[in-house]
PAMI-928943 format. One record per residue: x, y, z of N, C-alpha, C in turn. Coordinates in steps of 0.2 Angstrom, whole numbers, plus 5000, padded with zeros to 4 digits. Example, Ala and Ser with C-alpha at 12.3 -4.5 7.8 and 13.67 -1.06 7.14 Angstrom:
506649725039506249785039506649845039;506449895035506849955036506450005039;
This chain:
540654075333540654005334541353985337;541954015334542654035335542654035344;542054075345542454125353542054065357;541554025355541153975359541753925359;541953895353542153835355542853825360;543253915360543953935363543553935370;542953975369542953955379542853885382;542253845377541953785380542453735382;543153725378543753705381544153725385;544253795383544553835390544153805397;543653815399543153805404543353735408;543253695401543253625403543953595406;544253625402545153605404545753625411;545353705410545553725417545153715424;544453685423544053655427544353605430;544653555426544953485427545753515431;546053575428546653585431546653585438;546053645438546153665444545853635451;545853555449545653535454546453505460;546853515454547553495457547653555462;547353625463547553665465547153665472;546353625473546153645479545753695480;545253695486545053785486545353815492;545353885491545753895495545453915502;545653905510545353905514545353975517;545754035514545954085517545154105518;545254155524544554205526544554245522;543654265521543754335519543954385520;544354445519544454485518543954565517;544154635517543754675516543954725514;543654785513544154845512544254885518;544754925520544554985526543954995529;543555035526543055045528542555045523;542354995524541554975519541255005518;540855035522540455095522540655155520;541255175519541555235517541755225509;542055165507542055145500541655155495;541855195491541455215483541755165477;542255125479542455085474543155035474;543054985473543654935475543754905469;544354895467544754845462545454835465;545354745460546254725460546854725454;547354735456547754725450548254665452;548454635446548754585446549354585438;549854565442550354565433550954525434;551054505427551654465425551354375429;551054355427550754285429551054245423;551254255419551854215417551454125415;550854135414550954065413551154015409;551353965410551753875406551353845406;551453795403550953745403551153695407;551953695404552353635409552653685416;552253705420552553735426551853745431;551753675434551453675439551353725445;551553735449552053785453551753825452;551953865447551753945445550853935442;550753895441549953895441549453895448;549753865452549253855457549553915463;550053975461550154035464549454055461;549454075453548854105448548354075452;548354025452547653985454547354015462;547754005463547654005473547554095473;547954145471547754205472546854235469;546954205464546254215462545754185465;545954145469545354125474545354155479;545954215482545754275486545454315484;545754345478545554415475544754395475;544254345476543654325475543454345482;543754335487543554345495543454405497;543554435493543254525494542554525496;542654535503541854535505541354595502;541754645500541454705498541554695491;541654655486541554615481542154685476;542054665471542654685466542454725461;542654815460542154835453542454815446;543254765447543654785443544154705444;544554675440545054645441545554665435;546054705436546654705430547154665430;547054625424547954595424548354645416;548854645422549654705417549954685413;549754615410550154585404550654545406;550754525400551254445403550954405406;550354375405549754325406550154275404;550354255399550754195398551554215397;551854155396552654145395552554145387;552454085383552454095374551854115373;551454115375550954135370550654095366;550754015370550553965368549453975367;549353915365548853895367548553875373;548953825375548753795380548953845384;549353895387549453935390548753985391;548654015386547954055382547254025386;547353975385546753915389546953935397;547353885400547453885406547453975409;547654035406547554105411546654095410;546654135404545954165403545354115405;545454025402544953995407544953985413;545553995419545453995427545154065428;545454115423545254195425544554155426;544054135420543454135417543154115425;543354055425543054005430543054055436;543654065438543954065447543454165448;543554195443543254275442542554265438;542054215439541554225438540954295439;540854325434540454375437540854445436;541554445438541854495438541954535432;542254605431542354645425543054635425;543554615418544054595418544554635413;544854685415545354725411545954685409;546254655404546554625402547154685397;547854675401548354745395548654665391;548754705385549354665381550254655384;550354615385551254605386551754585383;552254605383552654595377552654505379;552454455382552654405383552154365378;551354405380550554385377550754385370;551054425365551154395358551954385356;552454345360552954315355553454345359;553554395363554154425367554754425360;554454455354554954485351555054435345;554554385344554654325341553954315337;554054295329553454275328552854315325;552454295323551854355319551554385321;551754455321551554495324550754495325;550454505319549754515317549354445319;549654375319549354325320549454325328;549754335331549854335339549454375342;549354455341548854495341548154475341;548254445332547454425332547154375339;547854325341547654285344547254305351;547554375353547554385359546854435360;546554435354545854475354545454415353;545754365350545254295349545054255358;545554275360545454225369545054285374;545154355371545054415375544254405375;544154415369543354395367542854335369;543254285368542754225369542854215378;543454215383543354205389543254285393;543354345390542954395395542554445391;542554445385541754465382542054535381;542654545378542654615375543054595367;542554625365542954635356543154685354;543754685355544254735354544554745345;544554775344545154795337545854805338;545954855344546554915344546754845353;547454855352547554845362547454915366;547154965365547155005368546355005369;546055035375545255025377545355065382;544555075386544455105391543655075393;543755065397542855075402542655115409;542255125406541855185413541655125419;541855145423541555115430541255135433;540655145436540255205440540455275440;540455275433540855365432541555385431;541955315436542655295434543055285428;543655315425543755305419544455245421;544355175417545055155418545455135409;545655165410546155155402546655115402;546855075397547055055396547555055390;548055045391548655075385548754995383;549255005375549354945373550054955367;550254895366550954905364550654885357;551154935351550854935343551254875341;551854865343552454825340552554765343;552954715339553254675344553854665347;553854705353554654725355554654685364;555254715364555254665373555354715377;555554775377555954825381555654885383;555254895375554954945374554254945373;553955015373553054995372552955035364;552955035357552855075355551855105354;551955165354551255185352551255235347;550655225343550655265338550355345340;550355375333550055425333549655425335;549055385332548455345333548055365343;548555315347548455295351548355355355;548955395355549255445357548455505357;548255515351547655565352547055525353;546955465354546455435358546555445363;547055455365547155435373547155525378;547255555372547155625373546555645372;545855615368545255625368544955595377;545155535377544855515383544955555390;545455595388545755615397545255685395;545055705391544755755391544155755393;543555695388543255645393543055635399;543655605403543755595409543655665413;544055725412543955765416543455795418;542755795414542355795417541855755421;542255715421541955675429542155695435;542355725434542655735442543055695445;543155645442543255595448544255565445;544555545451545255485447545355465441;545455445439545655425433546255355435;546155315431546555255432546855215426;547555235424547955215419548355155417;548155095414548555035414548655015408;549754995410550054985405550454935408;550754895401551454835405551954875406;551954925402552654945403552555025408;553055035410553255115413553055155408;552855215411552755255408553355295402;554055275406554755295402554855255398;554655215397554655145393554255155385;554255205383553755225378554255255370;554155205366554455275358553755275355;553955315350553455325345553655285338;553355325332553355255327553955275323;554155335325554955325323555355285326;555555255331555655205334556255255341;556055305340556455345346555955335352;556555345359556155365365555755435365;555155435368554655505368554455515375;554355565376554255575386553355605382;553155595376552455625374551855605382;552155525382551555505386551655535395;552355555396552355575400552055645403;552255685399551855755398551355745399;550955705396550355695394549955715400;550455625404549955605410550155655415;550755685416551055745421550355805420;550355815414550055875414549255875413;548855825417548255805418548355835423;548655785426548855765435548955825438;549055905435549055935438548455965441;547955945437547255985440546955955441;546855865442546555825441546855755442;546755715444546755645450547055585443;547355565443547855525438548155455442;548155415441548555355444548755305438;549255275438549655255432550055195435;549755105434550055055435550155025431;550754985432551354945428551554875428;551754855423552154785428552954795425;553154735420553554725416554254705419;554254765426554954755426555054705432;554354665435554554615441554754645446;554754705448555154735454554754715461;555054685465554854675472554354695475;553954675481553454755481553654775487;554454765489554454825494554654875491;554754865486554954915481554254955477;553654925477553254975473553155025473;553355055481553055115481553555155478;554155155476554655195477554655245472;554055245466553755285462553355335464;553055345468552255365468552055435465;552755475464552655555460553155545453;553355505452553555505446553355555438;553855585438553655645433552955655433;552755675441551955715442551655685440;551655625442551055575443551155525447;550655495450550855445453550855365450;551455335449551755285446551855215450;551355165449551555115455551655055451;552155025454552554985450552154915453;552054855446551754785451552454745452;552454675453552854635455552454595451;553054535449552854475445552354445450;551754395450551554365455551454305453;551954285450552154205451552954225452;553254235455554054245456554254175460;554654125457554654075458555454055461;555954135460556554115462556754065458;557054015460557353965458556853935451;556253955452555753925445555453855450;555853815454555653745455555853755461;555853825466556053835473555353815478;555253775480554653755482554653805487;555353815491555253875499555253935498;555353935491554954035493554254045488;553953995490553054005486552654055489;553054055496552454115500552654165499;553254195496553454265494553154275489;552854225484552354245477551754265480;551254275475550554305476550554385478;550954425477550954475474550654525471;550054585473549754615469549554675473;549354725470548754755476547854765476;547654805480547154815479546954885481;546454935475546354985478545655015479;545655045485545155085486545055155485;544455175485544455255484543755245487;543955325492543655335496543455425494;543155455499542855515494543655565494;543855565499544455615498544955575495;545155515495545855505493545755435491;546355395490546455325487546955315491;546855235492547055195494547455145490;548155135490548455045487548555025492;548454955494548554925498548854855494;549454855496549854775494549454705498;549454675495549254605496549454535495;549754505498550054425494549454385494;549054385487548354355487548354285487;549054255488549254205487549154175496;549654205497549454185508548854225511;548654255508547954285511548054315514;548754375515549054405519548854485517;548754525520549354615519549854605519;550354625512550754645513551154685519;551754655522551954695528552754735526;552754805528553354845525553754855528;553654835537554254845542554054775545;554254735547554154675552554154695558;554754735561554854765567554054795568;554154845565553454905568552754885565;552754815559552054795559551754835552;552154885550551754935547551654905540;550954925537550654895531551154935525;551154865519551554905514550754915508;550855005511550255035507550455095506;549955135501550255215499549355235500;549555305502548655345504548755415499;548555445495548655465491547855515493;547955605494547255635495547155685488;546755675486546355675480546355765480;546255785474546455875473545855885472;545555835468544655835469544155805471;544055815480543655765481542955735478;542755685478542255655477541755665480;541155705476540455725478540055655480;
């Protein structure tokens, strides 16, 4: 009754908002080669939403109405945490209900971020609870643990989750740690990529003793070496001309997202077209594809202006896909 009466508000309320946003007129869009695609997904992080910040809702608002114009439609939508600023209700409402509305039909991967319960503030378990309470009723997963996985056409995507209430760091337990080592087991016999989401960096990791641990980096280092690994992020806002600057990071490929409501000034009306922010990726039978995107101007990201050149990373597979 709980998860009914949180959506049928959620629904109603960001229905009503989002008429302040308009629809968006951008074209559709598509992937490389449509006919050659085995699988398309978006990721998306640090959406930050307020209640009182206009602005940065109709970036959220307006790119979700691109991510929707995938003519080759979407197997996947991730957001990286930090869905909201406090962790408000009405914040809770406005993400997960515009997600509801504007990604109708979609499969919707939701990470925890240190923002989503208290950024360091607050009750732990009552925050938590709350964020399985909204995850539940607006995208239909009933969770226990913040950590999950779902198979995608054979696809493994996991999802890591922060145990504590911290801002800097991600702690994971014992627990997490040999789940996450049953699943990659799991996964290798599919043959196929593997795709790893966290808010934080992979280095960004202690354990329950509250020290740093590189356990998770090993981890994913030492998959990666006989087998297809990708591992994306938010947390740290990093620009996205800069996302790529990871992409072998301790043996694996690490791609960094950008806040995509980045507001500069917070009230900078002239740099809203630098926001929207994400990528999108393809996997095709030899390799993967990121492809950046500002889903906000309905753009590709551009990484040289001079030469035109797209800001993407092509990445060929150790295993291709049968």
């Amino acid at each position: 009754m709980k998860s009914v009466v949180l959506r049928f508000i959620g629904l109603i309320l960001s229905g009503i908002i989002l008429l302040t946003v308009g629809v968006s007129r951008h074209a559709a869009y598509d992937v490389r080669d449509p006919d050659a695609c085995l699988l398309t997904f978006s990721v998306l992080s640090d959406s930050h939403i307020e209640g009182n910040n206009l602005p940065r809702y109709k970036i959220f608002a307006g790119s979700l109405q691109d991510v929707k114009k995938n003519a080759s439609g979407n197997d996947a939508v991730i957001f990286l945490g930090d869905n909201t600023m406090n962790c408000q209700n009405i914040e809770n409402i406005l993400f997960y209900g515009t997600a509801a509305n504007l990604l109708k039909g979609e499969t919707i991967l939701p990470v925890m971020g240190n923002h989503d319960i208290g950024n360091g503030e607050g009750d732990y378990d009552t925050l938590q609870n709350s964020w399985y309470d909204y995850t539940e009723a607006y995208f239909g997963r009933k969770l226990t643990h913040p950590y999950y996985y779902e198979v995608i056409d054979g696809y493994y995507f996991i999802v890591l989750g922060m145990e504590d209430q911290l801002v800097y760091e991600m702690m994971m337990t014992e627990e997490q740690f040999t789940w996450l080592e049953s699943v990659l087991v799991e996964a290798s016999a599919s043959g196929k990529p593997v795709f790893v989401f966290s808010h934080y960096p992979a280095d960004e990791v202690i354990d329950e003793t509250g020290e740093y641990s590189d356990r998770l980096i090993d981890m994913l280092a030492d998959y990666n070496r006989e087998n297809d690994l990708f591992y994306f992020c938010g947390h740290t806002h990093m620009p996205m001309f800069l996302f790529w600057s990871f992409p072998t990071s301790e043996g694996f490929p690490e791609i960094y997202l950008p806040r995509l409501t980045d507001l500069g000034g917070e009230n900078d009306h002239e740099i809203l077209n630098r926001s929207g922010d994400g990528v999108e990726v393809e996997i095709y039978g030899d390799q993967v594809l990121v492809r950046g995107r500002n889903f906000y101007s309905g753009e590709w990201k551009i990484d040289d202006e001079e030469t035109g050149d797209l800001c993407e990373m092509t990445y060929t597979l150790k295993k291709p896909i049968n």
